[in-house]
C-alpha positions in Angstrom: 63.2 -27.8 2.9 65.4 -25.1 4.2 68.2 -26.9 6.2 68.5 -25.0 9.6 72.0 -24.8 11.3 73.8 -24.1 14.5 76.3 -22.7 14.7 76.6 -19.4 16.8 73.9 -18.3 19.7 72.4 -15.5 17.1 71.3 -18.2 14.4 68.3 -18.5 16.5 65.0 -16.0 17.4 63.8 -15.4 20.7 60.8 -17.2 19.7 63.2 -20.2 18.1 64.6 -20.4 21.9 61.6 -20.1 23.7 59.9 -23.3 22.1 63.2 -24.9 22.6 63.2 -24.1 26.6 60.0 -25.4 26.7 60.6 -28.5 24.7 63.9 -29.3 27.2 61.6 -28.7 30.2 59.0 -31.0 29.2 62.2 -33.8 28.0 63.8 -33.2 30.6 61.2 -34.0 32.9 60.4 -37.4 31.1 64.0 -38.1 31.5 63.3 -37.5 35.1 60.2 -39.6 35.3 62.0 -42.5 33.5 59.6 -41.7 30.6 60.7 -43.5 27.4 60.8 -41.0 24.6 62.3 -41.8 21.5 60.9 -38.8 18.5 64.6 -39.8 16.6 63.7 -43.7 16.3 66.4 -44.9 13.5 67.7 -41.3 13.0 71.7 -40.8 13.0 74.1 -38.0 14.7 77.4 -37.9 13.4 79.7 -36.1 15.9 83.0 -34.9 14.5 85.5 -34.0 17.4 88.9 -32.5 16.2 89.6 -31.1 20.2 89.3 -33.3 22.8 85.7 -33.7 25.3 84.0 -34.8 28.1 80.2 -32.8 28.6 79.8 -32.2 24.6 80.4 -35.9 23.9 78.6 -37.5 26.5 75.6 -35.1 26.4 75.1 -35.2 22.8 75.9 -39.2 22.4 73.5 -40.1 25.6 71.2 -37.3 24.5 70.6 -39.0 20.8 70.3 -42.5 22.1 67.8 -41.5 24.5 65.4 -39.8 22.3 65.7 -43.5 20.1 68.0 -42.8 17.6 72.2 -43.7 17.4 75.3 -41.4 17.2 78.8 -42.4 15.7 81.9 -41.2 17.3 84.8 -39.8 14.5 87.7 -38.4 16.0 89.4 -36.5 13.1 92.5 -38.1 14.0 91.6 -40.9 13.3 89.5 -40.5 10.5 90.4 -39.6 6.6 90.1 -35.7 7.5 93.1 -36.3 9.6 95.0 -37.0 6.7 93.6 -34.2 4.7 90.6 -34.9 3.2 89.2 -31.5 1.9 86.3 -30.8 4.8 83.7 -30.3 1.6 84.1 -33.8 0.9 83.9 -34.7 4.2 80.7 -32.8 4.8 78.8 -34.4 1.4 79.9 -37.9 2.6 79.1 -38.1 6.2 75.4 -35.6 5.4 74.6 -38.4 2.7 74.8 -41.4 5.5 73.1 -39.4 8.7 70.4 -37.0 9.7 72.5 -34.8 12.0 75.9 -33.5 12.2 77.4 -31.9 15.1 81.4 -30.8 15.1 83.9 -29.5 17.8 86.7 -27.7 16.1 89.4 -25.2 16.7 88.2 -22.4 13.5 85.0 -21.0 13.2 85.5 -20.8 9.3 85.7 -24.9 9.7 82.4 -25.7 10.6 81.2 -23.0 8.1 82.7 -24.5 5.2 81.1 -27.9 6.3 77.8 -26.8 6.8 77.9 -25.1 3.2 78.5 -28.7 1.9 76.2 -30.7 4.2 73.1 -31.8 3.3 71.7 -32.1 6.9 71.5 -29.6 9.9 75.2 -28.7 11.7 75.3 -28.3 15.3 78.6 -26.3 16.6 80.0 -28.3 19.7 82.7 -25.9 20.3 84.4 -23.6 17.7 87.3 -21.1 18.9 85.0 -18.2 18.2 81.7 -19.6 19.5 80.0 -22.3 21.6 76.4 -21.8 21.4 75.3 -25.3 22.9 77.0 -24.4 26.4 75.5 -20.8 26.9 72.0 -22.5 25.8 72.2 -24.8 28.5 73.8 -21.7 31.1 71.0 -19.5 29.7 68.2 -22.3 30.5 69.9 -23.3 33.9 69.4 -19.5 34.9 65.7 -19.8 34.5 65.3 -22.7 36.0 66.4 -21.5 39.3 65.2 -17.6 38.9 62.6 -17.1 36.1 63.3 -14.5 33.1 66.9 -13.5 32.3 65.3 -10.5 30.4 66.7 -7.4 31.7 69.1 -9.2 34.4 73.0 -8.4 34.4 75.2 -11.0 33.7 78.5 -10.7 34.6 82.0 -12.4 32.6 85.7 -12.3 34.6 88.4 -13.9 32.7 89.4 -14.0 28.7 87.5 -12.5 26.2 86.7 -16.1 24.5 84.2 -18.1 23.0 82.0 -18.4 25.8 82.2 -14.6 26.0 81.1 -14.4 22.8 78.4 -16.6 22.8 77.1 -14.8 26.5 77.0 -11.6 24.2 74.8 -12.6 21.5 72.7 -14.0 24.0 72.3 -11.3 25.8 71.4 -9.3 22.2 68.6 -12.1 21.7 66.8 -12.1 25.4 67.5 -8.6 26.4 70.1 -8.6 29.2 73.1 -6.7 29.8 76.6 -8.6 30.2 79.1 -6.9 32.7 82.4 -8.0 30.7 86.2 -7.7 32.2 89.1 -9.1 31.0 92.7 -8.5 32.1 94.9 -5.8 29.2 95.1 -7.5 26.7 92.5 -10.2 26.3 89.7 -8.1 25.9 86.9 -8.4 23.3 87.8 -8.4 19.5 85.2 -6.0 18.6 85.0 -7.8 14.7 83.1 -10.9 16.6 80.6 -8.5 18.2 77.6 -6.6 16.6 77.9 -2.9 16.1 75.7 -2.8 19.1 77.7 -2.4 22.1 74.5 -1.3 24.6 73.9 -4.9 25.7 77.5 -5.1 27.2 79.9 -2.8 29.7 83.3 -3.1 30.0 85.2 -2.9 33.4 89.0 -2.5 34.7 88.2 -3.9 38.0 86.7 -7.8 37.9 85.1 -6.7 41.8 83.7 -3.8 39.8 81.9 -5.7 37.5 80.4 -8.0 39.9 78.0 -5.5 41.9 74.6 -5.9 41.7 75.0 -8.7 39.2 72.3 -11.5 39.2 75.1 -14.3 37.5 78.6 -14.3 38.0 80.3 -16.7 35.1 84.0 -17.4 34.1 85.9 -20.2 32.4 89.5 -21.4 32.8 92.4 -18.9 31.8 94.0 -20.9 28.9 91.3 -22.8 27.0 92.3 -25.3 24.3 94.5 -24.9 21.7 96.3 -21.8 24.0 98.4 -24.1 25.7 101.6 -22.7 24.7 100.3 -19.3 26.8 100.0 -20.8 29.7 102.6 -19.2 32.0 102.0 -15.8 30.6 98.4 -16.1 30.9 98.5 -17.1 34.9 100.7 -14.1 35.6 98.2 -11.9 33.3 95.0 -13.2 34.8 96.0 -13.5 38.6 93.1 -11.1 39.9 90.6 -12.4 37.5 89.5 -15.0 39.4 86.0 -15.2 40.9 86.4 -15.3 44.6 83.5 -14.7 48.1 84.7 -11.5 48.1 83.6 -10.6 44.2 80.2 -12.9 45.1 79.6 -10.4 47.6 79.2 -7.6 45.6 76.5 -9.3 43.5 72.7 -9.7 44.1 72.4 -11.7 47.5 70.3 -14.6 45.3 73.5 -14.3 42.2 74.0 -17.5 40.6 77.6 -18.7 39.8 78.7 -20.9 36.7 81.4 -22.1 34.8 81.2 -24.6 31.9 83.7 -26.8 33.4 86.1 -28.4 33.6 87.4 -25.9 36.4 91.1 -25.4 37.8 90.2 -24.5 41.7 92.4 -21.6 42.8 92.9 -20.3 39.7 89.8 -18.8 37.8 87.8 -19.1 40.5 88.3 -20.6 44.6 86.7 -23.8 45.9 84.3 -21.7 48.6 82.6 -20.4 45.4 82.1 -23.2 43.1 81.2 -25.8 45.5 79.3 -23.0 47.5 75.4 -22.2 48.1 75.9 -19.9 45.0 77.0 -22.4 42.4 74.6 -24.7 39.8 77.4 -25.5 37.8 76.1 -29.2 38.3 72.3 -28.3 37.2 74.4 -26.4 34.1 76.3 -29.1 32.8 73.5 -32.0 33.3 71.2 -29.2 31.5 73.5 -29.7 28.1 72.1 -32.8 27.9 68.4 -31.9 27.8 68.8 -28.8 26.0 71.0 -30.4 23.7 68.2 -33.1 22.8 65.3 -30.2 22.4 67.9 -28.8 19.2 68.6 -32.0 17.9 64.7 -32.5 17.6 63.7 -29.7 16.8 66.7 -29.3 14.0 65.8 -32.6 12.7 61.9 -32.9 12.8 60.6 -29.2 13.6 58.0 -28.0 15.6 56.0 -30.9 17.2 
């Protein structure tokens, strides 16, 4: 058999991700109803986390012991790939004593190199470039709560990172546009985009790119591993944050997300996230069952 990775948004079809939103409706609804379901009885998830979690951990270690199966915790630090054991090895080990791997790592060229090696299906829990998972589980959480997100206008405020760049291939594979702005100088790196720019507009203004949009989204100013940039990156990013003034110029019924964790009165004000608007609650919790309908469907198929 073909081994089937994941680790950007594009790796999947439209028709891959609508059996998938399907399958985490129908698990998600046993999980609801307290329905035992366990399709992964004595299968094994390895998760491999070289930055540091909360949502990816839990949902994917809670999401494999509820569909029956186990999943073993290996901090790199802690681990022999801490003190440099080539990540090749390290894939051919760990994919010839489990069924499923999933990593969180700073490189996207990381979790490349291991899937080459590995034997058994990668998930990507969060590279630098890309983190498919989460913009599943935003894309999911939108249709929940408003139907199709074909043809709808998504809007991004804050860095060009890899939630952006996951919201953009997203929007390539269920035909919606993405209103995109980003303060000078943390805007897109066109090399991580396709050459087809017509699913996505840029904007100077953040307000600007909010009207008429049915999802406003942003993430924190200085994500992991940025640390360092901190002070410059407050001062650069100071009107980027998503406020009631920029909800106003969206659709009356606008969503508003954010992967979390959030800093309050910085990328975006208390009124709005813990407003009408905001399912960043139903977004997170939705990891957890979308999460389970890729590990499934990664490790058994269709069923």
């Amino acid at each position: 058999m073909t081994i089937k990775h994941y680790l950007q948004f594009s790796d999947l079809t439209l028709s891959e991700y609508e059996y998938l939103i399907e399958r985490a409706r129908i698990i998600k609804q046993k999980f609801k109803n307290y329905e035992p379901y366990h399709p992964l009885l004595d299968r094994t998830l390895v998760m491999v986390f070289e930055k540091s979690s909360t949502r990816t951990r839990l949902s994917f270690e809670a999401g494999m012991h509820q569909l029956g199966g186990t999943a073993i915790y290996l901090n790199t630090r802690d681990s022999q790939l801490g003190r440099g054991e080539p990540i090749e090895d390290a894939a051919q080990v760990m994919s010839r004593m489990s069924d499923i791997i999933m990593v969180r790592t700073f490189g996207h060229d990381i979790i490349e190199r291991f899937a080459a090696y590995s034997r058994v299906p990668v998930i990507n829990g969060l590279t630098n470039e890309h983190h498919p998972c989460q913009v599943f589980a935003d894309v999911f959480t939108f249709i929940e709560h408003r139907g199709s997100i074909k043809g709808k206008t998504v809007t991004w405020i804050g860095d060009a990172n890899n939630m952006l760049y996951s919201w953009l291939q997203a929007a390539e594979v269920f035909g919606f546009h993405v209103n995109v702005s980003t303060p000078k100088g943390y805007d897109i790196d066109l090399r991580l985009v396709s050459p087809d720019h017509s699913h996505f507009t840029r904007f100077d203004n953040p307000a600007d790119a909010c009207e008429g949009a049915h999802l406003v989204t942003t993430d924190v100013w200085t994500s992991m591993g940025f640390e360092e940039e901190n002070a410059a990156r407050k001062k650069a990013f100071a009107n980027w944050n998503v406020d009631t003034d920029k909800m106003r110029r969206a659709a009356p019924d606008a969503l508003f997300m954010h992967c979390l964790p959030a800093h309050r009165g910085e990328e975006v004000t208390a009124e709005v996230i813990d407003g009408p608007q905001s399912v960043v609650w139903d977004e997170a919790e939705n990891r957890l069952h979308v999460q389970k309908a890729l590990l499934e469907y990664l490790v058994k198929g269709v069923v």
